[in-house]
C-alpha positions as CSV (number, residue, x, y, z in Angstrom):
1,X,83.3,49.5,69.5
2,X,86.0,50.8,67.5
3,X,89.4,50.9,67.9
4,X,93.0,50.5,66.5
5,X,95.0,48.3,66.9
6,X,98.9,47.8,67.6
7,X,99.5,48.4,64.1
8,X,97.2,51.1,63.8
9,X,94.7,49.5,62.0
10,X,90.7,49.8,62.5
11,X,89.9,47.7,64.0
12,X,85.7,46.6,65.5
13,X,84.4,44.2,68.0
14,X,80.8,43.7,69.1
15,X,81.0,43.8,73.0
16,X,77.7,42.5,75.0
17,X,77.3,43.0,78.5
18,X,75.3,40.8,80.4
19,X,74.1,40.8,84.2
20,X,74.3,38.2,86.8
21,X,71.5,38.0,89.5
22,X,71.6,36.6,92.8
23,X,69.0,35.1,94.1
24,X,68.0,38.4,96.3
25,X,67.5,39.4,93.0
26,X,70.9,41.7,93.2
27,X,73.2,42.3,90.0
28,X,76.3,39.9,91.5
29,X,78.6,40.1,88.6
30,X,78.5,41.0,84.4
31,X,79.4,39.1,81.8
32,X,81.0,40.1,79.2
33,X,81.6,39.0,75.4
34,X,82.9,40.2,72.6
35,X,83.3,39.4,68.7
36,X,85.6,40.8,66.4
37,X,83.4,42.3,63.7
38,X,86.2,44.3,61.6
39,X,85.5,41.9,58.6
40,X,82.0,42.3,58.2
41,X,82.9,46.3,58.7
42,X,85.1,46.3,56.1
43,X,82.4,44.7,54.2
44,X,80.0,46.8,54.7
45,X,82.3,49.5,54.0
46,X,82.9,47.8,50.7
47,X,78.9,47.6,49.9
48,X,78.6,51.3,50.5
49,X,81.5,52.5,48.1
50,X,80.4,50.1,45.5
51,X,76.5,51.3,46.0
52,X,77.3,55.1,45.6
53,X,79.5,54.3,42.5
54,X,76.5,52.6,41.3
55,X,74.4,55.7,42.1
56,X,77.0,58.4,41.2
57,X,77.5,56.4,37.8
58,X,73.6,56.6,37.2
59,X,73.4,59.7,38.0
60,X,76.4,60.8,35.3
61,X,74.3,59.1,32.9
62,X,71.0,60.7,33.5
63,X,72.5,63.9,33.0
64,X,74.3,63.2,30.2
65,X,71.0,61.8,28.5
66,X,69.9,65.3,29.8
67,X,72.2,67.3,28.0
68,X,71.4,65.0,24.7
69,X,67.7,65.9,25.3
70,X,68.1,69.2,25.4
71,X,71.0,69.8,22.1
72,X,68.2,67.8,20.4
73,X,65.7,70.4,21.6
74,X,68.2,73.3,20.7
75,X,68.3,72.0,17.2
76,X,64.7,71.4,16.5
77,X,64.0,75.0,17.5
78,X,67.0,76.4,15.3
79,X,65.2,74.6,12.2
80,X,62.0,75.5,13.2
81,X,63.0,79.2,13.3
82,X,65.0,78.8,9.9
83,X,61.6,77.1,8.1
84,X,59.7,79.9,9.7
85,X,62.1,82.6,8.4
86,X,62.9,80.8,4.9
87,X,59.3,79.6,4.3
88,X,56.2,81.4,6.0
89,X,58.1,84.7,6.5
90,X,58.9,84.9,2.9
91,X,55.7,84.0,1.6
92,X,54.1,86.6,4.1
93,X,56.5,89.2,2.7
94,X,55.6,88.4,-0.7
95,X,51.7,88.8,0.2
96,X,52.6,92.2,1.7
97,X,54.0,93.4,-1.5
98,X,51.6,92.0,-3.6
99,X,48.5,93.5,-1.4
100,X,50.4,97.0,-1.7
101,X,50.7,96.8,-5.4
102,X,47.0,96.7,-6.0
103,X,45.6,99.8,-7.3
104,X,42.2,100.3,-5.4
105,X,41.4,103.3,-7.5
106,X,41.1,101.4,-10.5
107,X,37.1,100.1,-11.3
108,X,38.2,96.8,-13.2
109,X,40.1,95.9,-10.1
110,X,37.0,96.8,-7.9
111,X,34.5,94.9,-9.7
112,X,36.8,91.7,-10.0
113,X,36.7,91.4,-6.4
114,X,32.8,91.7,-5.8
């Protein structure tokens, strides 16, 4: 159960209710108990906030190995493109030209080739 308490603080207790039988077999009176459990509340209380730091701090990090992960990726694809550009695209440029450049009408050209 949980209440407050004069000073309006939380306060819990653990309240067991227990029946009495006569011997007709008749509830003849309850017995009651209770235990003030506001300590281990507050304990528990304590467990949980500390637990979901824990988890909300793991979590942070995951996501900020994430975002490292992928501005690594980022960057490897930006120097893949640039060798591609810089490296094969030139050279395939440079193959175009010289292909065009060959005169197929000439014979010495022709018979070089076979």
């Amino acid at each position: 159960m949980h209440f407050k308490n004069e000073k309006q603080e939380d306060r819990w207790a653990l309240i067991t209710v227990t029946p009495v039988y006569n011997p007709e077999g008749n509830v003849d009176e309850l017995v009651m108990m209770g235990s003030d459990i506001t300590l281990r509340k507050k304990a528990e209380r304590n467990i949980n906030i500390k637990t979901q730091a824990e988890i909300d701090k793991r979590i942070n990090q995951q996501k900020y190995r994430s975002v490292l992960i992928l501005e690594g990726q980022e960057e490897e694809r930006k120097r893949i493109a640039m060798d591609i550009h810089d490296g094969i695209g030139q050279m395939l440029t440079s193959l175009k030209y010289q292909v065009e450049s060959i005169d197929t009408n000439e014979k010495e050209v022709l018979s070089k080739i076979e």
